[in-house]
TIMI-2910 file (N, C-alpha, C, CB; in pm, 1 decimal, decimal comma, always signed):
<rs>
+----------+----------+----------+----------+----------+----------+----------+----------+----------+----------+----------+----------+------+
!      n_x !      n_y !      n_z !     ca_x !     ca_y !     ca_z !      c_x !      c_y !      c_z !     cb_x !     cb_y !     cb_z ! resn !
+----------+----------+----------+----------+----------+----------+----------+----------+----------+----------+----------+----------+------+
!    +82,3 !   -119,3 !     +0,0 !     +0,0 !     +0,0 !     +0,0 !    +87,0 !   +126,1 !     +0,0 !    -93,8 !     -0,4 !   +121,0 !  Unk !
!   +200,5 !   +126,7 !    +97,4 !   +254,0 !   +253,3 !   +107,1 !   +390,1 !   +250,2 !    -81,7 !   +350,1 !   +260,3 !   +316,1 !  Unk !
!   +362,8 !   +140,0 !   -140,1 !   +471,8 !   +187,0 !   -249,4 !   +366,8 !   +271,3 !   -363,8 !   +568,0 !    +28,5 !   -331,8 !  Unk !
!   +220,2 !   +211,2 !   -339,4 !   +129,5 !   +237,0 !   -404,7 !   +120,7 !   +405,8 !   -397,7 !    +17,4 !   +153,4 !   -357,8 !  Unk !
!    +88,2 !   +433,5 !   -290,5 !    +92,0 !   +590,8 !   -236,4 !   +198,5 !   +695,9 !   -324,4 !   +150,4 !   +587,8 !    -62,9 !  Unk !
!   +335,3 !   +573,2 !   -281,0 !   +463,9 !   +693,1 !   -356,2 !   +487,1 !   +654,8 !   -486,9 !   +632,6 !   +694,0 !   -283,4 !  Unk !
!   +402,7 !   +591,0 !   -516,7 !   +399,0 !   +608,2 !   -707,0 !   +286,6 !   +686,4 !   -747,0 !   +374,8 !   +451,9 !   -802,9 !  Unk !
!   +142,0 !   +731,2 !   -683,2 !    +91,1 !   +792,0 !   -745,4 !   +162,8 !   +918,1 !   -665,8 !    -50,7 !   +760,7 !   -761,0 !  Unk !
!   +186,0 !   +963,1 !   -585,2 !   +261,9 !  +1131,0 !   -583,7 !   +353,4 !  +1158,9 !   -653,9 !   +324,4 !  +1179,5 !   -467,8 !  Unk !
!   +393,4 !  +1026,7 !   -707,2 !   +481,7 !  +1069,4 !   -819,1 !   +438,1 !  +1122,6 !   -921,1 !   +546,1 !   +983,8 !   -865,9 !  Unk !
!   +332,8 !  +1090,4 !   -978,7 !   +246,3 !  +1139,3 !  -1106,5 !   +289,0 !  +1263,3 !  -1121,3 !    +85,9 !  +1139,3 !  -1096,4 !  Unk !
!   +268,4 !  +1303,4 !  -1265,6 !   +346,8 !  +1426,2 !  -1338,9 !   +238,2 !  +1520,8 !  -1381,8 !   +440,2 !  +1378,9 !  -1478,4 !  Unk !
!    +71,1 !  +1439,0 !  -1354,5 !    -65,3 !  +1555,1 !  -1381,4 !    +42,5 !  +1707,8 !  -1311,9 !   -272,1 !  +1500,2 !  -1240,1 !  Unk !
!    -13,1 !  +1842,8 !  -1423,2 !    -47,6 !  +1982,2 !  -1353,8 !   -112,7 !  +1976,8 !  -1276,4 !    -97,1 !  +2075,1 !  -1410,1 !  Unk !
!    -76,4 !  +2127,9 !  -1216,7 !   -216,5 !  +2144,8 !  -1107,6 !   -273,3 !  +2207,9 !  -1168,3 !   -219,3 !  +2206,0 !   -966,8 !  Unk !
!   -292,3 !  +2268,2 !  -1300,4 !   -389,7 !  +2337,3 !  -1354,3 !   -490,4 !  +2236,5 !  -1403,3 !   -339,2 !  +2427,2 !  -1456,2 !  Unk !
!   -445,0 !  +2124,2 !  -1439,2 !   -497,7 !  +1993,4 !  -1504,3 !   -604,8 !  +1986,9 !  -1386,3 !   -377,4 !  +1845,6 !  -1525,5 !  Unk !
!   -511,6 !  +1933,9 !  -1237,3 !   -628,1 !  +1906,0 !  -1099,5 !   -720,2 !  +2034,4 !  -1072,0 !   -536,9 !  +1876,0 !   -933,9 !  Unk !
!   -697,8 !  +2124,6 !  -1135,7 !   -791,5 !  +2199,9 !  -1097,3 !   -896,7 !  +2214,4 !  -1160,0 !   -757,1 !  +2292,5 !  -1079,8 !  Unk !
!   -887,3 !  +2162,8 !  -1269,8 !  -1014,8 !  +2199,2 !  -1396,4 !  -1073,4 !  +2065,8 !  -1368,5 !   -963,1 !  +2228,2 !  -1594,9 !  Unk !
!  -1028,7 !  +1941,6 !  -1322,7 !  -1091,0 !  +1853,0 !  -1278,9 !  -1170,8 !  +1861,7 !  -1163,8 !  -1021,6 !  +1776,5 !  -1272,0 !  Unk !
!  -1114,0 !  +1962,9 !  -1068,5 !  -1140,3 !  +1977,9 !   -951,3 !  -1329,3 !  +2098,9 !   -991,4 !   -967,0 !  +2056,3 !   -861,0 !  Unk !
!  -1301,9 !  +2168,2 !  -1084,3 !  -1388,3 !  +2233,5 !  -1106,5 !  -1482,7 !  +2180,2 !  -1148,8 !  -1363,5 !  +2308,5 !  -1158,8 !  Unk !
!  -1438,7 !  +2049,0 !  -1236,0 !  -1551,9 !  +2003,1 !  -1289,5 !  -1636,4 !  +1913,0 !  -1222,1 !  -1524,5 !  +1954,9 !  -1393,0 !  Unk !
!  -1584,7 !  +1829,7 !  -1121,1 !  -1639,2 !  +1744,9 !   -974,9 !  -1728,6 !  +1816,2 !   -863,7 !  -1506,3 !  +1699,0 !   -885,2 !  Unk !
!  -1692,6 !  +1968,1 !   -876,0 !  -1791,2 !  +2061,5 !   -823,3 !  -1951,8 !  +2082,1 !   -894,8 !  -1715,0 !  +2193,9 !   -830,3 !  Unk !
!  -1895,6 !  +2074,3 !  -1034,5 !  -2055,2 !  +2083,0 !  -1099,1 !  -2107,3 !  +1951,2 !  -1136,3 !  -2066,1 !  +2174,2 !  -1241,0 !  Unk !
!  -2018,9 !  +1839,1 !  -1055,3 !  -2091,1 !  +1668,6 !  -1082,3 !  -2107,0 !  +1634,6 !  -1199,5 !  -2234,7 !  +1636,9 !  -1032,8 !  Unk !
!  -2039,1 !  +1704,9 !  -1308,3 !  -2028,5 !  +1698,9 !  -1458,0 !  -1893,8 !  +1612,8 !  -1515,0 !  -2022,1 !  +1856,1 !  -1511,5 !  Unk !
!  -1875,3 !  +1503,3 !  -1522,5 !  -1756,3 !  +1449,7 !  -1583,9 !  -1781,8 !  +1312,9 !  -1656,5 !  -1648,7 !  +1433,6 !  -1476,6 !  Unk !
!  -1693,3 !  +1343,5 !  -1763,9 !  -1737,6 !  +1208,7 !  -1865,7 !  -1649,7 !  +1060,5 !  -1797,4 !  -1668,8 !  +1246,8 !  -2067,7 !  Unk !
!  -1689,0 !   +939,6 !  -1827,2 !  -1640,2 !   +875,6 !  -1781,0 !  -1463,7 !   +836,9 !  -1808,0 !  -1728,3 !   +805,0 !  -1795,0 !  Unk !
!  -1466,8 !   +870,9 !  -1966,6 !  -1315,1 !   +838,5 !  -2010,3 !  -1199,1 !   +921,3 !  -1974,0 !  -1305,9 !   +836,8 !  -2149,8 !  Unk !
!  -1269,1 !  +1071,9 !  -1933,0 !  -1231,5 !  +1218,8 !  -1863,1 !  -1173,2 !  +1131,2 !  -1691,0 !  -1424,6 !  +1363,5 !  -1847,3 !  Unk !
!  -1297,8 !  +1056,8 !  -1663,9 !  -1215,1 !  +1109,7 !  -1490,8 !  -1134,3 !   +965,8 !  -1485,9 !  -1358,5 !  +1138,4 !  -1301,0 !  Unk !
!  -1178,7 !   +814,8 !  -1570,7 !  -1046,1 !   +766,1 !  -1588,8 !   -871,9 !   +808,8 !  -1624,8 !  -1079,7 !   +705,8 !  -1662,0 !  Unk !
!   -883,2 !   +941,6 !  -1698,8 !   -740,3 !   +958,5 !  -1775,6 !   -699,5 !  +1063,0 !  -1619,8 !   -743,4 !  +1059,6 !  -1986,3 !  Unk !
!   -797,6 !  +1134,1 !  -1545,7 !   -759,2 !  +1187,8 !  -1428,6 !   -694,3 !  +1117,1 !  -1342,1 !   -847,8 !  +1231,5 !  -1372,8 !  Unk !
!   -706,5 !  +1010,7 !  -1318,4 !   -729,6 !   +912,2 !  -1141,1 !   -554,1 !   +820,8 !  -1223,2 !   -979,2 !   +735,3 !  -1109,1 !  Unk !
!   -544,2 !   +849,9 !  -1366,6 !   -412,7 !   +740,4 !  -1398,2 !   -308,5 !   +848,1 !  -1375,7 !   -399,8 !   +656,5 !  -1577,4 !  Unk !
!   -375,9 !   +974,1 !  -1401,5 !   -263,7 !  +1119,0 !  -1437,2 !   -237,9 !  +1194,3 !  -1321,3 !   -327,4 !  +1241,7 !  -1547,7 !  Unk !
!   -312,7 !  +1217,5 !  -1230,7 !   -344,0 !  +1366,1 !  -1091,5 !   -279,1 !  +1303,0 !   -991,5 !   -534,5 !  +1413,7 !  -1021,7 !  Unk !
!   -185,8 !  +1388,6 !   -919,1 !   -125,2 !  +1373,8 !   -829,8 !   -193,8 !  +1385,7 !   -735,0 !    -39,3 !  +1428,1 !   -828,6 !  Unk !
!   -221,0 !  +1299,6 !   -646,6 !   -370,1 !  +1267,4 !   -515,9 !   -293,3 !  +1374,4 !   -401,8 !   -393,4 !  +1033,8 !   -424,8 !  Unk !
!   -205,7 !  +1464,2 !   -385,9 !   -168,1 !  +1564,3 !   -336,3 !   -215,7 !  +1697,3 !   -371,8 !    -61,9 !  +1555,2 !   -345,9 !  Unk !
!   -183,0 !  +1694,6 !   -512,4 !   -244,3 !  +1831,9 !   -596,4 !   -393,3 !  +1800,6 !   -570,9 !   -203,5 !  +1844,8 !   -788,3 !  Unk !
!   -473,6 !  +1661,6 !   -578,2 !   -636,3 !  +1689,4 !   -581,9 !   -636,9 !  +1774,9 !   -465,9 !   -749,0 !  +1549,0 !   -565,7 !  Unk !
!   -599,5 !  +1698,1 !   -306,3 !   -642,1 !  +1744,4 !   -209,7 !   -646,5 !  +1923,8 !   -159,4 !   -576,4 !  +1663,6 !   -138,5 !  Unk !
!   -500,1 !  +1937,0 !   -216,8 !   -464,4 !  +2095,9 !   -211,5 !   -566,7 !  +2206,3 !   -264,6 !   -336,2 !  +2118,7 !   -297,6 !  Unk !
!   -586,4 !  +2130,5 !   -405,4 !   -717,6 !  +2197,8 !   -502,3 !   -851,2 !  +2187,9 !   -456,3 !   -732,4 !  +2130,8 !   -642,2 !  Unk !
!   -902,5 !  +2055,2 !   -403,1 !  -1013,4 !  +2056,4 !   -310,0 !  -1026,2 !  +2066,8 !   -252,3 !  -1064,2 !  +2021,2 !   -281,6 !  Unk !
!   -970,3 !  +2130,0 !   -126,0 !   -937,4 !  +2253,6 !    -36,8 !   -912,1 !  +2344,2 !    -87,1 !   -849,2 !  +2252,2 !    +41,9 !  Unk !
!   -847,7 !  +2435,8 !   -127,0 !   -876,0 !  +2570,3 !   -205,9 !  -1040,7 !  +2590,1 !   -288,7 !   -747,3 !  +2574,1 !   -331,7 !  Unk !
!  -1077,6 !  +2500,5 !   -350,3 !  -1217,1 !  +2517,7 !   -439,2 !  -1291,3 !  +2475,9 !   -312,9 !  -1247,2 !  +2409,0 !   -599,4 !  Unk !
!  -1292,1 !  +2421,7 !   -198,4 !  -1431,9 !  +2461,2 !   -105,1 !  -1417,1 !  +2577,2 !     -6,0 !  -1478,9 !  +2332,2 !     -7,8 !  Unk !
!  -1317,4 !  +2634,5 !    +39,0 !  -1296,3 !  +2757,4 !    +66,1 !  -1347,7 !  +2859,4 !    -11,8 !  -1184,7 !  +2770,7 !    +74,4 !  Unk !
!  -1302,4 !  +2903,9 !   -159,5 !  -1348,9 !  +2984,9 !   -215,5 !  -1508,2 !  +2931,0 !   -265,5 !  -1247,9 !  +3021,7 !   -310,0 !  Unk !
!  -1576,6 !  +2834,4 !   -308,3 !  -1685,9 !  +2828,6 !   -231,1 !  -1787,5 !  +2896,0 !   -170,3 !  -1660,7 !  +2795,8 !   -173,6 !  Unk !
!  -1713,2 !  +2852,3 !    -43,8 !  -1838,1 !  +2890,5 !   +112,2 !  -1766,9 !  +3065,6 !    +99,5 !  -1785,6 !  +2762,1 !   +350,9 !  Unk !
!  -1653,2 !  +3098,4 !    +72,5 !  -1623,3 !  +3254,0 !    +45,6 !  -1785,0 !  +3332,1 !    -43,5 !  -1450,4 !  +3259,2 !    -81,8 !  Unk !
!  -1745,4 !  +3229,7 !   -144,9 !  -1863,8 !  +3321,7 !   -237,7 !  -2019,9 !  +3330,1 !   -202,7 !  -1870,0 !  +3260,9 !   -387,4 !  Unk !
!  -2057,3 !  +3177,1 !   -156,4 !  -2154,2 !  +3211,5 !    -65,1 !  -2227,4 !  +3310,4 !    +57,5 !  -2141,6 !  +3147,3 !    -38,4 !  Unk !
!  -2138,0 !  +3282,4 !   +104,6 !  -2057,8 !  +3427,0 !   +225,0 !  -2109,9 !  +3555,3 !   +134,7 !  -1817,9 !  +3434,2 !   +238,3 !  Unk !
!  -2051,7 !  +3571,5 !    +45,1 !  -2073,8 !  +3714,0 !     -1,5 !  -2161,3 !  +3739,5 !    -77,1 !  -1983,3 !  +3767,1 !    -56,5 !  Unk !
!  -2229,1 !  +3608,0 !   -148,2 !  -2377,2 !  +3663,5 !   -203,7 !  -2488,5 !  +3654,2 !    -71,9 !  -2440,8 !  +3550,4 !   -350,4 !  Unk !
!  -2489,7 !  +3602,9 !    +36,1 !  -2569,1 !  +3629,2 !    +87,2 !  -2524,6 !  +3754,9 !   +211,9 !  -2619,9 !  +3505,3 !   +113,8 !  Unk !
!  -2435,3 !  +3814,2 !   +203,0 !  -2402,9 !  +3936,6 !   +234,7 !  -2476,3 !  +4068,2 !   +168,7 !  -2273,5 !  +3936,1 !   +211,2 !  Unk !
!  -2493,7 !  +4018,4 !    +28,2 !  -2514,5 !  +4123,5 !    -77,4 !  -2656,5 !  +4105,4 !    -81,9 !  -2435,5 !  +4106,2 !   -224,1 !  Unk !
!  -2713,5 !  +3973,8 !    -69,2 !  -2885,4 !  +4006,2 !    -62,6 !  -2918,6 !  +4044,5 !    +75,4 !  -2989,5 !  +3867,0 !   -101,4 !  Unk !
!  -2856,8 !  +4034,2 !   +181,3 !  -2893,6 !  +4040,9 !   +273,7 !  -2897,5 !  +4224,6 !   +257,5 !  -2812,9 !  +3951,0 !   +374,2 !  Unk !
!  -2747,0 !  +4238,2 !   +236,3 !  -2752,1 !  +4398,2 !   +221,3 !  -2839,3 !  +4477,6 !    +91,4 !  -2593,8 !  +4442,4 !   +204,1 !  Unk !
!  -2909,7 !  +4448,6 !    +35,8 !  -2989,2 !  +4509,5 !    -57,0 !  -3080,1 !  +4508,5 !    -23,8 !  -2996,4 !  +4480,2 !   -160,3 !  Unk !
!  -3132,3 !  +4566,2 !   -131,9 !  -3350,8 !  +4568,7 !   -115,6 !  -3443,4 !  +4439,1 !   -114,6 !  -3437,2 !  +4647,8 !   -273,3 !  Unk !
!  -3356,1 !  +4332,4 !   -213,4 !  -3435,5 !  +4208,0 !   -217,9 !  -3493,9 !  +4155,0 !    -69,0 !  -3339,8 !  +4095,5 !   -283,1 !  Unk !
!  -3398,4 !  +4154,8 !    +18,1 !  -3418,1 !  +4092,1 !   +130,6 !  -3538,1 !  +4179,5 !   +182,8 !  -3288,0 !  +4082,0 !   +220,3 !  Unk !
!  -3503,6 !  +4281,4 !   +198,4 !  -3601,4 !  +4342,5 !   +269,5 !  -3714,1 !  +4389,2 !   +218,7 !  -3558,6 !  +4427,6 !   +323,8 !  Unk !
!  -3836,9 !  +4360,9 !   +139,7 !  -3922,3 !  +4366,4 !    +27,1 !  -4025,5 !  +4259,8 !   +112,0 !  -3847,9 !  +4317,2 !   -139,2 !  Unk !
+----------+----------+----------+----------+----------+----------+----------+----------+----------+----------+----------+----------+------+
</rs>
């Protein structure tokens, strides 16, 4: 198990690669041959880093649209 581990951190996926994957697992949108060529390619370090950063910014944006209805007229109508 643990040689298993240090061969996939070895993987040579970008993190721009894990991130557009990472984006696309957010909208539950991925083809099947797509998240096979991911899981042979993505460094399971870069996912985690990226899926932490993409649920932070997230609950951020949430945060601030309901800041912004809260602070407008909609809310209060």
């Amino acid at each position: 198990m643990t040689q298993d581990l240090k061969e996939a951190t070895q993987r040579r996926g970008s993190f721009f690669q894990t991130v557009k994957a990472i984006a696309w697992a957010f909208f539950g949108v991925r083809r099947g041959a797509d998240y096979d060529k991911d899981v042979a390619q993505l460094n399971p370090v870069h996912v985690i880093i990226a899926g932490v950063i993409g649920a932070i910014l997230f609950v951020l944006m949430l945060v601030l649209v309901v800041q912004w209805v809260i602070g407008s007229s909609i809310a209060s109508s």
